[in-house]
C-alpha positions in Angstrom: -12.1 146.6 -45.5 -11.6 146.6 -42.0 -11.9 142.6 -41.9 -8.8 142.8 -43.7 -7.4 145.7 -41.1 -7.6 143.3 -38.1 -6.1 140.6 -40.2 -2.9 142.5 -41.2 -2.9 143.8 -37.2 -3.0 140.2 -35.6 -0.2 139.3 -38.4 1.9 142.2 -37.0 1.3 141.2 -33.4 2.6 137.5 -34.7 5.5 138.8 -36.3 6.7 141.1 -32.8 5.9 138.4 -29.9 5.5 134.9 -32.0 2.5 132.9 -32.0 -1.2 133.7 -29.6 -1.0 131.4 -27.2 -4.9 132.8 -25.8 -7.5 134.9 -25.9 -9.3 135.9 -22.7 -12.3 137.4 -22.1 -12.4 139.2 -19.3 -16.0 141.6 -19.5 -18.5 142.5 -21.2 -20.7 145.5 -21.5 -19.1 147.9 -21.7 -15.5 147.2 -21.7 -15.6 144.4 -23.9 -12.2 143.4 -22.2 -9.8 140.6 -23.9 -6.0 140.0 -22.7 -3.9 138.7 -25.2 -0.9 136.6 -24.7 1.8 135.8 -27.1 4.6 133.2 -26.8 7.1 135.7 -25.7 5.2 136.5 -22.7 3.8 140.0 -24.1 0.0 140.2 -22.6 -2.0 143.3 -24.9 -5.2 145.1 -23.6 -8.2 145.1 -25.7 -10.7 147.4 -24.2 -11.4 151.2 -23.2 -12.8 151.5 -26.5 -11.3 154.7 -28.6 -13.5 155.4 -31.2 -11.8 154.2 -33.5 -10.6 150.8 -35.2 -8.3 149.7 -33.3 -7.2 146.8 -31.0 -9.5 148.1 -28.4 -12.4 147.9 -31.0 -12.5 143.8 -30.4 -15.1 142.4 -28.8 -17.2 138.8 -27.8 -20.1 137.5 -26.9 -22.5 138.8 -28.9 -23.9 139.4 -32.3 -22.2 143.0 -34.0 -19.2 144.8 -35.2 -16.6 144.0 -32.5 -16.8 140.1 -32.9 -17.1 140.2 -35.9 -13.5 142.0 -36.1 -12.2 139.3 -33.6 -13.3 136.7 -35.7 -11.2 137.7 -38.5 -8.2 139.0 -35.9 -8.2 135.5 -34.7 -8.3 133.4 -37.7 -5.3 135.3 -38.9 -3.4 133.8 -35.6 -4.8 130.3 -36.4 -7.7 130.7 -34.1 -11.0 129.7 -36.7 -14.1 129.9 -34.9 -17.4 130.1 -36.2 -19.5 133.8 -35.6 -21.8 131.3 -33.3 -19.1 130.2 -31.4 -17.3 133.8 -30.5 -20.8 134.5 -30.3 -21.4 132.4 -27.2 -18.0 133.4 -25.2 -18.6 134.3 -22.2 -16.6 136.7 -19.5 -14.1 134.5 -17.7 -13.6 132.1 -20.9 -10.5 131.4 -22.6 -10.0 131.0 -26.1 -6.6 128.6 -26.8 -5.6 126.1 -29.5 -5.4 122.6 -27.9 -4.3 119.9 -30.5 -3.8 122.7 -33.3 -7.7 123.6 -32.7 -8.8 126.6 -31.7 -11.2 125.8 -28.1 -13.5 127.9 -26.0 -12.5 126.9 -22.3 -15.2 127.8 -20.0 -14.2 129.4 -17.0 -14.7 126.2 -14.9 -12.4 124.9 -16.3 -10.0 127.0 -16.6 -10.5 127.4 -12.6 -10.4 123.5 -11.9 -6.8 123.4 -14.0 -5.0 125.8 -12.4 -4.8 124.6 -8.8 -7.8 122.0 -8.1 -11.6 122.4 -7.7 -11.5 124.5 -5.1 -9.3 127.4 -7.3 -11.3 130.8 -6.4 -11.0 133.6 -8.8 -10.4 136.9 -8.3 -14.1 137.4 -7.2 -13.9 134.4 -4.8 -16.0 132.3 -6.4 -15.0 128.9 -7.3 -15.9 126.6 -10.3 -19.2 125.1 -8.0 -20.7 128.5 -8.3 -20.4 129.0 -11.9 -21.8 125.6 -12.3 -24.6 126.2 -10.6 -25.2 129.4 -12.0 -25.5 127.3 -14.9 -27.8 124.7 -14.0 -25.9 121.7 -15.4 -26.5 119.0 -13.2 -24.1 116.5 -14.9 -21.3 119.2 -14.2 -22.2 120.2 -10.5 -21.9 116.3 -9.8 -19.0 115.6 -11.4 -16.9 118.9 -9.4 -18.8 117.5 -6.1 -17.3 113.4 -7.1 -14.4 115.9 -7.3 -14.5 117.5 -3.7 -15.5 120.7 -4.3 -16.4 122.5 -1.1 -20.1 123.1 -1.0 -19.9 125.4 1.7 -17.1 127.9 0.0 -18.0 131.3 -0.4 -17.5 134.2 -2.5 -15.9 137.8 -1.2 -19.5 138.8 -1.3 -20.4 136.2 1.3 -22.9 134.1 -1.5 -22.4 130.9 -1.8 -23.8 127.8 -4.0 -27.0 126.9 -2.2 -28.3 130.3 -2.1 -27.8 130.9 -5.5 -29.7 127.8 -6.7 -32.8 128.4 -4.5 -33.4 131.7 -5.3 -33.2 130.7 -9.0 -35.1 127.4 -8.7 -32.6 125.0 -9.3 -34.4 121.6 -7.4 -32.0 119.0 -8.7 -29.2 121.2 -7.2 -30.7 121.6 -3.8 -30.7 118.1 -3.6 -27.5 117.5 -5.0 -25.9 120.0 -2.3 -27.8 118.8 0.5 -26.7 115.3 -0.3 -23.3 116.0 -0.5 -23.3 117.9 3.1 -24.4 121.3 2.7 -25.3 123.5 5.9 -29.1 124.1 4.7 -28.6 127.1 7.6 -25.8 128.9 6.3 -25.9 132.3 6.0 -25.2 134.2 2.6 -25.1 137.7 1.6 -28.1 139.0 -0.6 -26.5 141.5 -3.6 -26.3 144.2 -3.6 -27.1 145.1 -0.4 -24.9 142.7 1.4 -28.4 141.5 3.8 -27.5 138.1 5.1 -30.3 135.6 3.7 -30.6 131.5 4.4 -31.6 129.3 1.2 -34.9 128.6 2.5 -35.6 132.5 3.0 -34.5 132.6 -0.9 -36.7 130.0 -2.1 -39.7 131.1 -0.6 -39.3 134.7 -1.8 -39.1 133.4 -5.5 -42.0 131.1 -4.7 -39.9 127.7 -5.5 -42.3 124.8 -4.1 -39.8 121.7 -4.3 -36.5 124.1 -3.7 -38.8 125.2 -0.2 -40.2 121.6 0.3 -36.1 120.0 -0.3 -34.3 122.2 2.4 -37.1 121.6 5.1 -37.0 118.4 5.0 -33.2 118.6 5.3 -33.7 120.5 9.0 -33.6 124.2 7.2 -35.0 126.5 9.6 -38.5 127.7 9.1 -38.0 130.9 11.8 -34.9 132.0 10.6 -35.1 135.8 10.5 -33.1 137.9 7.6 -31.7 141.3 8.6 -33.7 142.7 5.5 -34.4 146.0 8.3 -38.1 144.5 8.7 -36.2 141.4 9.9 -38.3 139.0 8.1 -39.1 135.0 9.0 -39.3 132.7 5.9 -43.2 132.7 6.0 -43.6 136.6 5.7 -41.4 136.3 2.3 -43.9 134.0 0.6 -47.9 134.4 -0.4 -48.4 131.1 -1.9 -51.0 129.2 -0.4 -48.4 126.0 -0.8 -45.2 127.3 0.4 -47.1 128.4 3.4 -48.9 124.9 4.4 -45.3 123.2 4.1 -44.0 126.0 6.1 -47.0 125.8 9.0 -46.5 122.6 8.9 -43.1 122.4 9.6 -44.0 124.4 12.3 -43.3 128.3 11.5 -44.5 130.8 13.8 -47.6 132.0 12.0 -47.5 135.1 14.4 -44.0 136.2 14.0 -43.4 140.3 13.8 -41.3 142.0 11.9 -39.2 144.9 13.0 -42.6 147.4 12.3 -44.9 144.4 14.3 -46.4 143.2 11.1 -47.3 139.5 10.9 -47.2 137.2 7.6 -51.2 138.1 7.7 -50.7 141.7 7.5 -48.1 141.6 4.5 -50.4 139.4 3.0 -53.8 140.9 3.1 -52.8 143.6 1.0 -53.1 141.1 -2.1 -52.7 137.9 -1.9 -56.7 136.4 -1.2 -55.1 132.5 -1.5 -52.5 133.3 1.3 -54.9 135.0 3.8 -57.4 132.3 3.5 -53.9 129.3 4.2 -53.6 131.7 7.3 -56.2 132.1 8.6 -57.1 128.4 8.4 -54.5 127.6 10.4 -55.1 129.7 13.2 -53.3 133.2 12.9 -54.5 135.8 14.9 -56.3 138.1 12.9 -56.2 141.0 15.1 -52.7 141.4 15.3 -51.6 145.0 15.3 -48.5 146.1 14.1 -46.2 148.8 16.2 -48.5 151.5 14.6 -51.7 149.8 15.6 -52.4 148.6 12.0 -54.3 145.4 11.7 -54.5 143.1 8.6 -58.1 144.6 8.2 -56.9 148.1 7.6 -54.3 146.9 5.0 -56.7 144.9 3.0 -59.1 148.1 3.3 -56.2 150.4 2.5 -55.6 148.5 -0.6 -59.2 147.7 -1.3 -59.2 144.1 -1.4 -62.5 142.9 -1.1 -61.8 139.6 -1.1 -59.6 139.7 1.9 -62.2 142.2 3.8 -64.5 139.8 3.5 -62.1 136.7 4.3 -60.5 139.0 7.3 -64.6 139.8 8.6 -65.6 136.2 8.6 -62.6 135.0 11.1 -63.9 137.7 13.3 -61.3 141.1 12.3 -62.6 143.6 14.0 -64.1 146.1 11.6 -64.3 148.9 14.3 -60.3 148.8 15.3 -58.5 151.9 15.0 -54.8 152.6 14.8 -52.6 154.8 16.7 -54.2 158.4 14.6 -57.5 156.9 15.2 -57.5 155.5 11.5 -60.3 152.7 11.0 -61.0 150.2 8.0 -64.2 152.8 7.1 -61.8 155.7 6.5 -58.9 154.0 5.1 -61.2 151.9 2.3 
């Protein structure tokens, strides 16, 4: 039985370099990567899987073969976890006996114990961003009470408040933004490295209170990305609420984008609730873009009637033609 195979092996490995002293996961798919390290120092490789069953065979974090092996590997070192409990180790996690029981040690704390709560690991990122990755509010307090840097960022340029409005996270906006954050720093975008503000994040994902939180803690609602079509935070959203707190906040409802297109023009295309917020509040509907499009030709290009008709009744002109002489007849 191979069960008994990785027993035998982790005995062997006991009897060369003395006890395990931890297990730790260092990636998943499809490495499967776990460093070893026994009391004499040694640190063994699992990973660059062979083909056959051997130490590189062990795995974590998920339901199969490989953890299943490093279940039975570990228990034969003292290590005794349940399937659910190798099961839910994750990349960066350490598995150690503290007070003769074997412990999964997240990687935020593993971070916080080695030098402080500020640690960064070899990615940059530091035990704030893991926990907000997370979404435990209890946790991203307690490392703040801690003095965790809110503003620290990663080698990639992200940092915590960008991550948490582009995935939602309300109760950690206004965590952050209580505890001092710059609500107008910029962060990098992954994977293409485009520099991005929270509120540009928020708005893209279509996160009401996130959007709502960081304007009313001065973010800036004309702040343009360097997406190529340099884009304002009101061009990145066509929700007919995100764009009323954003008007009224004051956004430019006429801003361009690198091609001349205006929030209207993005958004005739297919959004009927965010045309109508627009044009409500004033936008000019005959904007042209650098090739003489208007939001009429879009809306007719894409045939949304809805829009035509919403477009017509603030006064479009239907007979407009762009720079080939194009008009909302021909391109419907």
């Amino acid at each position: 039985m191979n069960e008994q195979l990785y027993q035998r092996m982790s005995r062997d490995l006991i009897c060369k370099h003395g006890p395990l002293i931890s297990a730790d996961y260092v990636s998943h798919f499809p490495k499967f990567e776990i460093t070893l390290t026994y009391k004499d120092g040694t640190r063994i490789y699992s990973g660059e899987r062979t083909g056959r069953y051997d130490i590189h065979f062990l795995s974590l974090g998920y339901v199969g073969e490989g953890p299943r092996y490093a279940r039975h590997f570990l228990a034969a070192a003292g290590f005794n976890l349940t399937s659910e409990e190798i099961e839910g180790v994750m990349p960066g996690d350490s598995i150690q006996l503290r007070a003769g029981k074997a412990t999964v040690v997240r990687q935020i704390e593993r971070l916080v114990e080695v030098e402080g709560v500020n640690t960064k690991d070899n990615y940059g990122n530091t035990a704030l961003w893991y926990a907000c990755k997370d979404g435990d509010v209890g946790q991203f307090k307690a490392l703040i009470l801690a003095g965790a840097d809110v503003n620290a960022k990663s080698e990639n340029g992200n940092f915590a408040l960008i991550w948490v409005a582009r995935e939602g996270h309300a109760a950690l906006v206004t965590t952050l933004i209580a505890a001092g954050v710059d609500v107008n720093e910029r962060g990098h975008n992954p994977p293409n490295r485009i520099t991005t503000t929270a509120l540009s994040e928020a708005c893209s994902r279509g996160h009401y209170d996130c959007v709502t939180n960081l304007i009313a803690a001065g973010a800036d609602v004309n702040a343009v990305n360097n997406f190529g079509e340099c884009l304002t935070p009101i061009m990145r959203s066509t929700r007919p609420n995100i764009l009323k707190a954003l008007i009224a906040a004051g956004a430019d409802l006429n801003s361009k984008d690198d091609k001349g297109k205006t929030a209207l023009m993005r958004a005739s295309r297919e959004a009927k609730g965010a045309v109508k917020e627009l044009i409500a509040n004033g936008t000019d509907v005959n904007a042209k873009s650098d090739d003489g499009w208007t939001a009429l030709l879009w809306a007719a290009a894409d045939g949304n009637l809805d829009n035509l008709k919403a477009l017509i009744a603030a006064g479009a002109d239907v007979n407009v033609k762009d720079r080939t002489g194009m008009t909302p007849l021909r391109a419907g």
